[in-house]
Residue frames relative to the residue before (quaternion, step in Angstrom):
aa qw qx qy qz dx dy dz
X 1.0000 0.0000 0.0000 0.0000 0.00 0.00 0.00
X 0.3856 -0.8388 0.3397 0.1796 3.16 -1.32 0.65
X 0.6689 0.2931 0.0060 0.6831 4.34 0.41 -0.38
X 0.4080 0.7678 -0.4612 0.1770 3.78 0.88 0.54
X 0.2629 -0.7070 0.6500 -0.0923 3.33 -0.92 1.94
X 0.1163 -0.8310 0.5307 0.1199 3.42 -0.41 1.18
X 0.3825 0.6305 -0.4423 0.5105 3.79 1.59 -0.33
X 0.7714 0.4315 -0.3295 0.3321 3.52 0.27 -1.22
X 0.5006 0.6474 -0.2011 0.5383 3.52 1.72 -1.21
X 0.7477 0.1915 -0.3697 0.5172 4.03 -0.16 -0.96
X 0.4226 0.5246 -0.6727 0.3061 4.13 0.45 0.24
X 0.7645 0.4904 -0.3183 0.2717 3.44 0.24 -0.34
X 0.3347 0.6842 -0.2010 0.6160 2.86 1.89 -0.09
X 0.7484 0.5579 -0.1073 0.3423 3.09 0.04 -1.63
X 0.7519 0.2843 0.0218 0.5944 3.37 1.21 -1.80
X 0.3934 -0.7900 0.4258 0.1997 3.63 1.44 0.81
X 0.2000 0.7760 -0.5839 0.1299 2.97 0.94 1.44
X 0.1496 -0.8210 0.4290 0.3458 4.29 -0.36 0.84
X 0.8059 0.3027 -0.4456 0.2454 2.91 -1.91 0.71
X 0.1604 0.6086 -0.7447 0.2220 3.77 1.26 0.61
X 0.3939 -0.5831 0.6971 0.1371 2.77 -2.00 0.65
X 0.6498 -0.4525 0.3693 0.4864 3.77 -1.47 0.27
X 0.1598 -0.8660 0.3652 0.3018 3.38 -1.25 -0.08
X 0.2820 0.5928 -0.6035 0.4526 3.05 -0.37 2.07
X 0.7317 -0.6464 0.1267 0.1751 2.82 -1.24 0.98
X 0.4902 0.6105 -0.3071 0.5409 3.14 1.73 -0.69
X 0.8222 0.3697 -0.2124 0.3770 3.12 0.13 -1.34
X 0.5573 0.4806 -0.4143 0.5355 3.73 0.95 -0.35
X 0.6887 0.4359 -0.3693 0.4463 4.09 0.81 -0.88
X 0.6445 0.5178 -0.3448 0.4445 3.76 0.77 0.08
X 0.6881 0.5005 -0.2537 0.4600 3.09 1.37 -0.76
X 0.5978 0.4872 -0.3415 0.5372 3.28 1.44 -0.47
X 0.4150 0.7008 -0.4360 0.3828 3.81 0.83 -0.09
X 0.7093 0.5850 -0.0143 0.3930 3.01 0.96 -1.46
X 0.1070 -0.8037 0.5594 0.1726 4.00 0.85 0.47
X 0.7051 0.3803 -0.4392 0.4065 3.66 -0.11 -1.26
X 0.5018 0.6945 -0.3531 0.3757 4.01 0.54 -0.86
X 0.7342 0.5042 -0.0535 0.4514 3.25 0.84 -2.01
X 0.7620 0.2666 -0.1319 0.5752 3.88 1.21 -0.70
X 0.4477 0.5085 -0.4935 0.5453 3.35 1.26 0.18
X 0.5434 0.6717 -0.1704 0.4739 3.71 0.92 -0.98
X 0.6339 0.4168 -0.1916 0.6226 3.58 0.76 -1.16
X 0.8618 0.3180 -0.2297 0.3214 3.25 -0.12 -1.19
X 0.4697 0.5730 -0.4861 0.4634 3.58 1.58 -0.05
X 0.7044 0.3566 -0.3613 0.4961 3.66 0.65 -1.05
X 0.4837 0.5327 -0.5538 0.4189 3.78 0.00 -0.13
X 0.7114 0.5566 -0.2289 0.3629 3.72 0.60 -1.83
X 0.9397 0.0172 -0.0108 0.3414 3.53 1.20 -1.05
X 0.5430 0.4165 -0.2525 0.6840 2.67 1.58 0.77
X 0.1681 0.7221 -0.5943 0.3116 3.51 0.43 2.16
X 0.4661 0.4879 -0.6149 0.4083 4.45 0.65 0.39
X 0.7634 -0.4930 0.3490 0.2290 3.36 -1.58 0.89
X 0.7643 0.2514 -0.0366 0.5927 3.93 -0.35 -0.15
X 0.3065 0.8137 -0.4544 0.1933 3.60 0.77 0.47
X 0.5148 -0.6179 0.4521 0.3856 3.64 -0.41 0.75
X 0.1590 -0.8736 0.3792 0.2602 3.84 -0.66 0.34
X 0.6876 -0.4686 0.2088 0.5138 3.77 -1.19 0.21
X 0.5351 -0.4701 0.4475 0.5408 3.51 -1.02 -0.73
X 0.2396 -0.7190 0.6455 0.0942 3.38 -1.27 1.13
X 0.1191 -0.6614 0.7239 0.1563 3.40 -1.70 0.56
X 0.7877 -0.4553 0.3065 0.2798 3.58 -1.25 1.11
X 0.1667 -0.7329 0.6225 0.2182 3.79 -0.22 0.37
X 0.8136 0.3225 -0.2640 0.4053 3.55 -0.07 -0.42
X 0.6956 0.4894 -0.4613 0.2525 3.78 0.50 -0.49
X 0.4728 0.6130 -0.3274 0.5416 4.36 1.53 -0.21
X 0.7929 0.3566 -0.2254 0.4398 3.10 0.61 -1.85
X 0.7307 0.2133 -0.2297 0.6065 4.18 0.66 -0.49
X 0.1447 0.7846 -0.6026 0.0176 3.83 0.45 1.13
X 0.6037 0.4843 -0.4555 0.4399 3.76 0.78 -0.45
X 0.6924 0.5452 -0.3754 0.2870 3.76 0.68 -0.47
X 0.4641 0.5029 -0.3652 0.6311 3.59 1.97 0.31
X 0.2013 0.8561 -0.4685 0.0838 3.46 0.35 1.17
X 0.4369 -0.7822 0.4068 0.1784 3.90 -0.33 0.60
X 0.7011 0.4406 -0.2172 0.5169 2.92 1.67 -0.31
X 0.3779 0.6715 -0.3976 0.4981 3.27 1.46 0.78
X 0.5260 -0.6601 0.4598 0.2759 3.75 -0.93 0.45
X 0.7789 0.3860 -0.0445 0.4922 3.37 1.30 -0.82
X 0.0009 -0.7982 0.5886 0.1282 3.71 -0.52 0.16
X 0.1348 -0.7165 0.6721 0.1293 4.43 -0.52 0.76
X 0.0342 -0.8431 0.5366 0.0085 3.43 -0.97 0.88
X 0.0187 -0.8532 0.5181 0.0563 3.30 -1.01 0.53
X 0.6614 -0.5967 0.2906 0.3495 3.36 -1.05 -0.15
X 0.6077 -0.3571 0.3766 0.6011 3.75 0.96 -1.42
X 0.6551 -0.6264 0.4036 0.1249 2.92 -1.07 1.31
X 0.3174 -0.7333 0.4532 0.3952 4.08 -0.67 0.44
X 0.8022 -0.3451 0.2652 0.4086 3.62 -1.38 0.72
X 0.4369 0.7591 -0.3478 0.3345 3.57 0.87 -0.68
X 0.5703 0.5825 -0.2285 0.5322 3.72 1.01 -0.61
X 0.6310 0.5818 -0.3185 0.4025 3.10 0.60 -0.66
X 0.6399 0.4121 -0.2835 0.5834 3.81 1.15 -0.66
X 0.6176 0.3894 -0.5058 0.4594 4.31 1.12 0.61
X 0.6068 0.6446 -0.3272 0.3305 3.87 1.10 0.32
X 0.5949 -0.6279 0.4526 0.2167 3.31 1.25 0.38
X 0.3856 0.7185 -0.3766 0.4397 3.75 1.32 0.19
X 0.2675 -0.7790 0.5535 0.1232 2.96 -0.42 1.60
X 0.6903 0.5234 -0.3444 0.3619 4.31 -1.04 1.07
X 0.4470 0.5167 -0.4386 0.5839 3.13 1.77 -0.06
X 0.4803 -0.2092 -0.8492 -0.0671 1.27 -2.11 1.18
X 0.0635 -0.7261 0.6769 0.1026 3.54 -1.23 0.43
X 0.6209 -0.5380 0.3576 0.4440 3.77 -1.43 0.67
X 0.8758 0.3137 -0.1265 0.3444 3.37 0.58 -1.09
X 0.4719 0.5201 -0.4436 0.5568 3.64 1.10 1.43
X 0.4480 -0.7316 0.4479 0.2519 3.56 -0.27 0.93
X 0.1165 -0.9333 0.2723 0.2032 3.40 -0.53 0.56
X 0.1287 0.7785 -0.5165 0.3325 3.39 1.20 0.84
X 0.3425 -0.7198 0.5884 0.1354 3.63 -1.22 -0.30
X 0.1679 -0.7964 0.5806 0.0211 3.35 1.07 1.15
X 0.6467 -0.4273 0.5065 0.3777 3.94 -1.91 0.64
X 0.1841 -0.6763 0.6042 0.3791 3.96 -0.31 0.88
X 0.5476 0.5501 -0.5626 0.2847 3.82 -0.66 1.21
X 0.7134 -0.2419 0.3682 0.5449 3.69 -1.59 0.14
X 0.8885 -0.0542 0.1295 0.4369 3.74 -1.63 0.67
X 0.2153 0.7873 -0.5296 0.2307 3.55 1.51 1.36
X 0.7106 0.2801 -0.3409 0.5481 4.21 1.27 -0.15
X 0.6503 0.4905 -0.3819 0.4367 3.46 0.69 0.80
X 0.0217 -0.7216 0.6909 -0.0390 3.83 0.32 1.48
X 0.6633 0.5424 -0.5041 0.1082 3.30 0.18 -0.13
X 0.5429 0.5622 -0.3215 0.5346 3.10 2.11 -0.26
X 0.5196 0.5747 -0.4822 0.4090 3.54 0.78 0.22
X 0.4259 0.7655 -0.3132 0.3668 3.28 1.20 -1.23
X 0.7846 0.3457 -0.0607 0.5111 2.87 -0.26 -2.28
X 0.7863 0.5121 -0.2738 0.2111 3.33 0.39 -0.60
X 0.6603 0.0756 0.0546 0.7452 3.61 1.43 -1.20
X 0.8792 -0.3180 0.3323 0.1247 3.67 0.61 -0.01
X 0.6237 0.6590 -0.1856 0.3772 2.95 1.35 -1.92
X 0.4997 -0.4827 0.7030 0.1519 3.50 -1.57 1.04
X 0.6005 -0.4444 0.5545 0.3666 3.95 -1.56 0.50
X 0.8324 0.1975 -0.2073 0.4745 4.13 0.45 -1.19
X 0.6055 0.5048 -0.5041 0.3526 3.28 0.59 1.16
X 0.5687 0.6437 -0.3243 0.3963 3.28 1.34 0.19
X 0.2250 0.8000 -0.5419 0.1254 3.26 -0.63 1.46
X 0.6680 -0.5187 0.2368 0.4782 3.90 -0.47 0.70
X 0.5748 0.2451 -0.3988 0.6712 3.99 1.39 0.05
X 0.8024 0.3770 -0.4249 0.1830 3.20 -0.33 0.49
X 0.5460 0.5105 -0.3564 0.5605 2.93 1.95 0.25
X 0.4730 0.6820 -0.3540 0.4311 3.57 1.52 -0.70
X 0.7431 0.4883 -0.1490 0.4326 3.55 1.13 -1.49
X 0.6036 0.7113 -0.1179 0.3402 3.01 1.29 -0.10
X 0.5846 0.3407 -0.1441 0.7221 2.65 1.39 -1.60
X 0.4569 0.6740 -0.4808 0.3252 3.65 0.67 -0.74
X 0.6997 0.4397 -0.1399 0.5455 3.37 0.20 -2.16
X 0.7961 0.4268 -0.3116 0.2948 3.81 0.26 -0.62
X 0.3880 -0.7619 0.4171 0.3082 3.25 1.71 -0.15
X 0.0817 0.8773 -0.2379 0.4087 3.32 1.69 1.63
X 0.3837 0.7695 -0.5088 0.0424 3.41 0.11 0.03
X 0.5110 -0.7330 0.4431 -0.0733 3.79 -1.23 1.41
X 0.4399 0.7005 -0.5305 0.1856 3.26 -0.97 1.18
X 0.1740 -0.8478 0.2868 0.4108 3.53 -0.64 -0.20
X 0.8138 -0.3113 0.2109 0.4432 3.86 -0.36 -0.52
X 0.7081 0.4413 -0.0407 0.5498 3.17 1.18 -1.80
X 0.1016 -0.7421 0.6599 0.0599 3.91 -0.83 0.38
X 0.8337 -0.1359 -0.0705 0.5305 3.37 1.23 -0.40
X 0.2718 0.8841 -0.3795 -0.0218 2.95 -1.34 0.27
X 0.5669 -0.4876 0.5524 0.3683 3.92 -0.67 0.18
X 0.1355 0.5723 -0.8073 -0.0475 3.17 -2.10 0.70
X 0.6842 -0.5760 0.4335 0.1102 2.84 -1.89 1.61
X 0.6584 0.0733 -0.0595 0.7467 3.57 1.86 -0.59
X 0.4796 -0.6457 0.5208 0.2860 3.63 -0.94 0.79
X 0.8980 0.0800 -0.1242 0.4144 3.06 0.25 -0.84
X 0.2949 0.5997 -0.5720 0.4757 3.07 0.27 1.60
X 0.2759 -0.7977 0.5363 -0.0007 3.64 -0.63 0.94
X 0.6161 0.6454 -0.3349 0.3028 3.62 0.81 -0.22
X 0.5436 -0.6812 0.2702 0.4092 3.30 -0.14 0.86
X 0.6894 0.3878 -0.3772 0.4817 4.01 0.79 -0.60
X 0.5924 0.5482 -0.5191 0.2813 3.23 0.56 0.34
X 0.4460 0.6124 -0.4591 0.4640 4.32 1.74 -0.16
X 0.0684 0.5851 -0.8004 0.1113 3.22 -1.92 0.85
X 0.8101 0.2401 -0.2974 0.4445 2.92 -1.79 0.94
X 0.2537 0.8153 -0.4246 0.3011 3.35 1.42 0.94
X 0.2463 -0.7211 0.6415 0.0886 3.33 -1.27 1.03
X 0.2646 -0.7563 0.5395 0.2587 3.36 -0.50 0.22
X 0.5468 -0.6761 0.3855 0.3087 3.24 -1.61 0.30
X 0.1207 -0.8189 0.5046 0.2456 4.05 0.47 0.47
X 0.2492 0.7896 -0.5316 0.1782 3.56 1.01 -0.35
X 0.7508 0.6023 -0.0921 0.2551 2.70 0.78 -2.23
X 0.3815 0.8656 -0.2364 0.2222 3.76 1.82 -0.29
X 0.6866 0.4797 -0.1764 0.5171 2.41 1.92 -1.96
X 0.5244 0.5886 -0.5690 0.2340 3.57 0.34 0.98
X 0.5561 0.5298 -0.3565 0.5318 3.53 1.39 -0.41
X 0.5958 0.5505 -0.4298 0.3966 4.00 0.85 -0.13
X 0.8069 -0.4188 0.2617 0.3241 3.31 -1.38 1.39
X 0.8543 0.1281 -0.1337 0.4856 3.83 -0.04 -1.11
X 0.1588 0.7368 -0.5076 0.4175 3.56 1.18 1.54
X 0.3987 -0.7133 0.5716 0.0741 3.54 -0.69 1.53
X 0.7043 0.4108 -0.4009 0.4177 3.65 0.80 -1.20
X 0.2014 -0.6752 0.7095 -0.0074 2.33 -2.00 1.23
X 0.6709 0.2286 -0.1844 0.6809 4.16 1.39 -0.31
X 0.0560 0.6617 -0.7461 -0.0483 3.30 -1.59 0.13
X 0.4290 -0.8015 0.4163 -0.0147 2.74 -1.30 1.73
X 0.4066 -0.7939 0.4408 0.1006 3.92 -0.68 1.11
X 0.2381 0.7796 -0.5662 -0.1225 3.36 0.23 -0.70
X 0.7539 0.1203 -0.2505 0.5953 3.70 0.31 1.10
X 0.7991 0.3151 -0.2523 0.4456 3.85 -1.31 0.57
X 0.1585 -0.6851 0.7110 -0.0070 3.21 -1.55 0.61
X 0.7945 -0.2890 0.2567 0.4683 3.03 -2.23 0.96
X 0.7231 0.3317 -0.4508 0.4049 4.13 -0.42 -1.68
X 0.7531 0.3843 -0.4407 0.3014 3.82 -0.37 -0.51
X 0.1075 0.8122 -0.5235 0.2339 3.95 1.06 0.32
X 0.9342 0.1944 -0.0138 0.2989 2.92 0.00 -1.28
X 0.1499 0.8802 -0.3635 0.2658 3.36 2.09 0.48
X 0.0528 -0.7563 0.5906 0.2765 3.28 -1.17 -0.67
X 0.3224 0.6708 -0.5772 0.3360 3.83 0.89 0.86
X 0.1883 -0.7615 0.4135 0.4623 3.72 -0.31 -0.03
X 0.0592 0.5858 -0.8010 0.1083 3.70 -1.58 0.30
X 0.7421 -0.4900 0.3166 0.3300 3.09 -1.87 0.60
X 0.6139 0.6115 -0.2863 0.4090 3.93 1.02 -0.26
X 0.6661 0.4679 -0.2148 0.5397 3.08 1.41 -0.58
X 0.6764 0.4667 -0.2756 0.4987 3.43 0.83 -1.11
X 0.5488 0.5933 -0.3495 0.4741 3.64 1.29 -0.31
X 0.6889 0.4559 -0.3261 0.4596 3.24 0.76 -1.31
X 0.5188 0.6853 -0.3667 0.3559 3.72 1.11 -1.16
X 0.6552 0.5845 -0.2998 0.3731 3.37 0.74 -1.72
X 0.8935 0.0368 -0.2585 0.3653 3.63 0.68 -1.04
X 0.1724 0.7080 -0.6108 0.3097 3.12 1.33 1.38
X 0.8859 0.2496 0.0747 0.3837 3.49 1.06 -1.38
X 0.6307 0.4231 -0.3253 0.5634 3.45 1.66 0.49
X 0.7402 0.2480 -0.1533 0.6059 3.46 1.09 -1.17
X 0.7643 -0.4870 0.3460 0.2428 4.09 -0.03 1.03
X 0.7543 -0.4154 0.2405 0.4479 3.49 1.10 0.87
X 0.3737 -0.7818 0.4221 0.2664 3.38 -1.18 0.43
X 0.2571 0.7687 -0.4605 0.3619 3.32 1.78 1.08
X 0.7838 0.3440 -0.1771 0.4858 3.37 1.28 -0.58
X 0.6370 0.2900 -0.5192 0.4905 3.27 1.15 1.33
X 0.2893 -0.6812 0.6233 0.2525 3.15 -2.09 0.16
X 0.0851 -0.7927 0.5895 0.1301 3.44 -1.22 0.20
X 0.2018 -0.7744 0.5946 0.0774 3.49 -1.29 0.86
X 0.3849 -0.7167 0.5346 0.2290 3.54 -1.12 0.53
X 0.3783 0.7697 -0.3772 0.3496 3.62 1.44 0.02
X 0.5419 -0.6784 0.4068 0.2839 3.86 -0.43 1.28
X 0.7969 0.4416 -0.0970 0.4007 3.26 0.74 -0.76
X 0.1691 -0.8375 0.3592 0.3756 3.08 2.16 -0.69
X 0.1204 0.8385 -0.4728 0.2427 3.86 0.85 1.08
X 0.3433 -0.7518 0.4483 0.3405 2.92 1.31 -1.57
X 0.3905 0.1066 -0.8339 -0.3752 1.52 -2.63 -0.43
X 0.5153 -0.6245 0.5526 0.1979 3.63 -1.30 0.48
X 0.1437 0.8241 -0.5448 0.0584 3.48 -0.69 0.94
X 0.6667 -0.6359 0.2264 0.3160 3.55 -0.65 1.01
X 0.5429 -0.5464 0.4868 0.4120 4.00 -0.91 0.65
X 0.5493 0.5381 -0.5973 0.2278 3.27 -0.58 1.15
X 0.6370 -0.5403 0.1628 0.5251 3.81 -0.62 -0.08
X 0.7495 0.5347 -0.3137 0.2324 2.99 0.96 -0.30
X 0.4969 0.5740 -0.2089 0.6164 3.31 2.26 -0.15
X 0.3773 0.7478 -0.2278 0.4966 3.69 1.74 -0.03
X 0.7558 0.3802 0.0633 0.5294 2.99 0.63 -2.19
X 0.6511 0.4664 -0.2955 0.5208 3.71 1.27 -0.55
X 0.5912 0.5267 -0.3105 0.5259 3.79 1.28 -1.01
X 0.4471 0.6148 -0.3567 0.5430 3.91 1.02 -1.01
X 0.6393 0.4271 -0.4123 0.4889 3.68 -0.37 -1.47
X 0.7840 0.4469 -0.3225 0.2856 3.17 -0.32 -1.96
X 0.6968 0.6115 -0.2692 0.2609 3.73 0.73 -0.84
X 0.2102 -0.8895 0.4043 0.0331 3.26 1.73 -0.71
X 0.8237 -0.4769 0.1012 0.2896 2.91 1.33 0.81
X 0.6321 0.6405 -0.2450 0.3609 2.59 2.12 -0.23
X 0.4579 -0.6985 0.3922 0.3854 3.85 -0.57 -0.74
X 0.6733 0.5198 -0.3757 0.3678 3.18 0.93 0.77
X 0.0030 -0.7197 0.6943 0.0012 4.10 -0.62 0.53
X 0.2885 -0.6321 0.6840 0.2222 3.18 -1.95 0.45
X 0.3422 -0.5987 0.6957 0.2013 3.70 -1.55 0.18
X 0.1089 0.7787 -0.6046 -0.1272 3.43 -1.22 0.55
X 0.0532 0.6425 -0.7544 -0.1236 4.00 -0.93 0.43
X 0.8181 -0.0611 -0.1839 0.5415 3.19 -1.89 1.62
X 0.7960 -0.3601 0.2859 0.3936 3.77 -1.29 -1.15
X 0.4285 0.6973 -0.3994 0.4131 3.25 1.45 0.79
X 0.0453 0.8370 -0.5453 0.0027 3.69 0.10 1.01
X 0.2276 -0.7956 0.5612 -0.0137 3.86 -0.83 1.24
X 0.2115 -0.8792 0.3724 0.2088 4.10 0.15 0.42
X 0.2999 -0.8126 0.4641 0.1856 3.52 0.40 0.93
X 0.2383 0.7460 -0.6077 -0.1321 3.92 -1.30 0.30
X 0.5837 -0.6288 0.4863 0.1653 2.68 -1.57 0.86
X 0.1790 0.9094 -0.3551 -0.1218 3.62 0.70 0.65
X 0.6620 -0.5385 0.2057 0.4790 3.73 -0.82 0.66
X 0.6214 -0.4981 0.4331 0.4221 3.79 -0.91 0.38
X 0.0920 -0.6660 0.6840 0.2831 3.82 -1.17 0.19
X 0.2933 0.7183 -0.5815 0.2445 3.68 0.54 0.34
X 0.4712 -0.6245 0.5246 0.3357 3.72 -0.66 0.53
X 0.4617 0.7558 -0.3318 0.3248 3.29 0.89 -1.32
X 0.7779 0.5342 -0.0120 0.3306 2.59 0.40 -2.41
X 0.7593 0.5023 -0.3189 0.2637 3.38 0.83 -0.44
X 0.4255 0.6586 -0.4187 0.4580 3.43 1.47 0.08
X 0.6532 0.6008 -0.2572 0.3823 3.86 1.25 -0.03
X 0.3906 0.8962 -0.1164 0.1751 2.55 2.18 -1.18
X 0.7399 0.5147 0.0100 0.4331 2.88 1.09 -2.13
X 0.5532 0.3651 -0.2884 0.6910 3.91 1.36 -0.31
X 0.6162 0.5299 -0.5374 0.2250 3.38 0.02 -0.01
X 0.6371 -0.5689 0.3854 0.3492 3.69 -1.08 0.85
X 0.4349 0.6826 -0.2313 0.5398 3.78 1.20 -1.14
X 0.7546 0.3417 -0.1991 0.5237 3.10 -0.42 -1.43
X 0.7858 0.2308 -0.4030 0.4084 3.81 -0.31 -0.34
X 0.4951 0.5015 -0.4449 0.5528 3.90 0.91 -0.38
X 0.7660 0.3377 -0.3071 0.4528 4.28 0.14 -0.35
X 0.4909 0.6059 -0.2810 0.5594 3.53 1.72 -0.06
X 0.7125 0.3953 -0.2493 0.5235 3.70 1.22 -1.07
X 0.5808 0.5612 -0.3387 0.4828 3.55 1.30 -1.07
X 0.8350 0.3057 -0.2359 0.3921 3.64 0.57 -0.48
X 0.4653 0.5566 -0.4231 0.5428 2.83 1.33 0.62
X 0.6945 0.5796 -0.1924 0.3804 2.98 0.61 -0.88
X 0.5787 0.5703 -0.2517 0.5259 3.51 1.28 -1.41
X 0.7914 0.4743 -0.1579 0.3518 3.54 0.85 -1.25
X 0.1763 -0.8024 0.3753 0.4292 3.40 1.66 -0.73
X 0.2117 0.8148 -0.5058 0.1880 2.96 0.26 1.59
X 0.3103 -0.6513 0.3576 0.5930 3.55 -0.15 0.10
X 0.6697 -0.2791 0.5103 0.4618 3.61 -2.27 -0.06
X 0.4424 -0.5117 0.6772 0.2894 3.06 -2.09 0.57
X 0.3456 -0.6463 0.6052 0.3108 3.89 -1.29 1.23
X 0.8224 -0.1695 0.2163 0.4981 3.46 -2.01 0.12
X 0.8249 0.4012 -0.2366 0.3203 3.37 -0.18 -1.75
X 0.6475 0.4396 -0.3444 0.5185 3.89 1.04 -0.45
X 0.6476 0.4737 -0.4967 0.3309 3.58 0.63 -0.43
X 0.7071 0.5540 -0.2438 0.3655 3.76 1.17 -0.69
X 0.7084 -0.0565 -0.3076 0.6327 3.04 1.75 0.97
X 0.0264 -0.9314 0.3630 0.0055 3.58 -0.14 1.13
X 0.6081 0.5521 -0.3210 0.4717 2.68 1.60 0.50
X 0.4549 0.6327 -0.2049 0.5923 3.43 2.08 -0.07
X 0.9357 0.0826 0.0054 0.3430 3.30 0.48 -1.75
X 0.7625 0.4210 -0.2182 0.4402 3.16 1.53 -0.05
X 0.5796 0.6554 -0.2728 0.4002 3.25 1.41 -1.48
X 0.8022 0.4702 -0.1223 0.3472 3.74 0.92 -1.26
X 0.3256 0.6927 -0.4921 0.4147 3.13 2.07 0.64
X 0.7686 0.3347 0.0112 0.5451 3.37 0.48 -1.85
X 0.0809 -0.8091 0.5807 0.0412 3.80 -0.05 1.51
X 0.4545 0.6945 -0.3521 0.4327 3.56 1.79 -0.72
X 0.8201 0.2877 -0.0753 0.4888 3.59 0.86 -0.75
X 0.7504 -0.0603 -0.1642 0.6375 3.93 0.62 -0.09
X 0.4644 -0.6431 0.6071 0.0464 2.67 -1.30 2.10
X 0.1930 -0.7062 0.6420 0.2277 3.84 -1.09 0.77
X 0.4258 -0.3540 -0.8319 0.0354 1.47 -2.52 1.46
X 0.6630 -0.4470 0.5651 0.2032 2.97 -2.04 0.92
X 0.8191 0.4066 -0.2063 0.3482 3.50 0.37 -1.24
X 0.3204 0.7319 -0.2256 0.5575 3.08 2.19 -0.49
X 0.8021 0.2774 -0.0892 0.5212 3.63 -0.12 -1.48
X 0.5478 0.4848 -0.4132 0.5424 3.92 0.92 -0.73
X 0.7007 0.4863 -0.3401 0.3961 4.11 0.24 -1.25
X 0.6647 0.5620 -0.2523 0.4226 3.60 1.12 -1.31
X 0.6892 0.4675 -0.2490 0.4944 3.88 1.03 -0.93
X 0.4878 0.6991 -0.2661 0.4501 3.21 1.09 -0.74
X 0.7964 0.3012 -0.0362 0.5232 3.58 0.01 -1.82
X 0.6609 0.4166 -0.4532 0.4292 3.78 1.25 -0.16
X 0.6804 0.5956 -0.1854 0.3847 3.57 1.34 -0.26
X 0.2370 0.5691 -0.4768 0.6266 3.22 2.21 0.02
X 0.9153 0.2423 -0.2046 0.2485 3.29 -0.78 -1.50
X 0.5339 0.5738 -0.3586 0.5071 3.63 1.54 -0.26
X 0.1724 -0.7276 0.5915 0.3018 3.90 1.46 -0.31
X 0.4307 0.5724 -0.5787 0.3898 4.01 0.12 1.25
X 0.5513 0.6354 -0.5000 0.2060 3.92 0.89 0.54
X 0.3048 0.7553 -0.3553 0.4587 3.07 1.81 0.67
X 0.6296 0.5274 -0.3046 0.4824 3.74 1.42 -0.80
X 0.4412 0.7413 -0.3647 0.3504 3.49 1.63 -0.89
């Protein structure tokens, strides 16, 4: 297990919530096997555990069992994430809701079902066009395949959704069978983090990755990873100092490759669709390298010193023919069409 907080763990104990499971991985993956176990489990913490900000039960993934064909290896792509927000919890038929500390919207019951804005960026999609066939068809047609990192886990505040807020985290090992021989993937998709945070220990979807082949595939002694666009190399081992060398190689960019034995997989780091997220946008290294590239493509001139230190103010609003506002909007859209168009090499 990963981030394990046993204070946070005997609360559940404590508040006789029934059916916590042991805590270790085996025994929590067996217990999740088990649905009636898993909503008996829910519905104890619902029953006794109703003061605001409450610590929450253990959770197993809704979507990675119930959409298992949609984690498909024979797909070109994998999109990852981390764990869904509490919000799910109101498609399970769970008898105590409402409760203070379960959000209470109804999120799509699917992968990145309260986030249209990644649909957006991703295929296009409008908020009322999103439905589980139409996101299925999508990734389908896009040669997509879906999962996230985490299979289980604990939050220090229920209803809080952010990703440092999970402890007592299993991971998902599922995800192994991409480094095996008759493995299609060739990219895996980020939608937050980059190569320097690797080796962190907050969770997010980079970490829980790295976890996976800390703890499914035999340590990260037996991969290498390059920051080279093309993923040629050279290849230098997951530690900080092979980190900081893969960085160099990247130059700023958002892409790196992972290799175990002769199996090489290209990793991106893609920009956040969080709204939130875009007020960050504009300092980001990226962003000015996709600012020069479109300039450039267009024959425009280069932003000088004084326009690069606010390009969205002083430069971007010269040429409306070429960056559509929001900027960070059109920058997020070109981006995510150029993952899947394999053209972030022109970048």
């Amino acid at each position: 297990m990963q981030r394990v907080k046993n204070d946070l763990y005997n609360k559940l104990i404590q508040h006789r919530i029934a059916s916590t499971p042991v805590l270790n991985d085996n025994d929590i993956r067996i217990w999740g096997q088990q649905k009636n176990l898993v909503l008996q489990h829910y519905n104890s913490y619902l029953a006794n555990c109703r003061t605001p900000n409450s610590f929450g039960p253990m959770e197993k993934h809704p979507y990675i069992d119930a959409y298992v064909n949609d984690f498909d290896p024979s797909r070109k792509f994998l999109l990852l994430g981390t764990f869904p927000p509490n919000s799910y919890f109101n498609n399970l038929g769970l008898t105590g809701l409402p409760n203070p500390n379960i959000q209470p919207n109804n999120p799509i019951n699917y992968f990145y079902g309260n986030t249209a804005d990644l649909w957006y960026y991703l295929f296009g999609l409008s908020e009322d066009q999103i439905t589980i066939p139409v996101l299925q068809e999508n990734l389908l047609n896009n040669n997509i395949s879906i999962s996230d990192v985490f299979a289980f886990v604990q939050r220090k505040v229920m209803n809080k959704a952010n990703d440092s807020n999970y402890r007592n985290i299993s991971v998902n090992c599922n995800l192994k069978m991409i480094f095996e021989n008759d493995s299609k993937i060739e990219t895996v998709l980020f939608t937050s983090g980059s190569l320097t945070s690797f080796l962190g220990n907050i969770p997010d979807t980079l970490i829980g990755f790295r976890w996976i082949l800390e703890e499914c595939l035999g340590g990260l002694n037996n991969f290498r990873i390059t920051g080279d666009l093309e993923g040629v190399g050279p290849y230098f081992p997951l530690t900080v100092q092979g980190i900081t060398n893969s960085v160099k190689q990247q130059r700023d960019g958002i892409v790196w490759w992972i290799k175990l034995g002769d199996k090489r997989i290209r990793m991106i780091n893609l920009p956040t669709p969080s709204p939130l997220a875009a007020l960050n946008i504009p300092g980001s290294p990226f962003y000015l390298k996709w600012v020069k590239y479109m300039a450039a493509t267009n024959n425009l001139p280069l932003p000088s010193d004084t326009q690069i230190n606010s390009l969205n103010r002083l430069y971007l609003p010269l040429y409306p023919t070429t960056f559509s506002e929001p900027y960070t909007k059109h920058y997020r859209q070109e981006v995510y069409s150029m993952a899947l168009n394999n053209t972030l090499h022109l970048i």
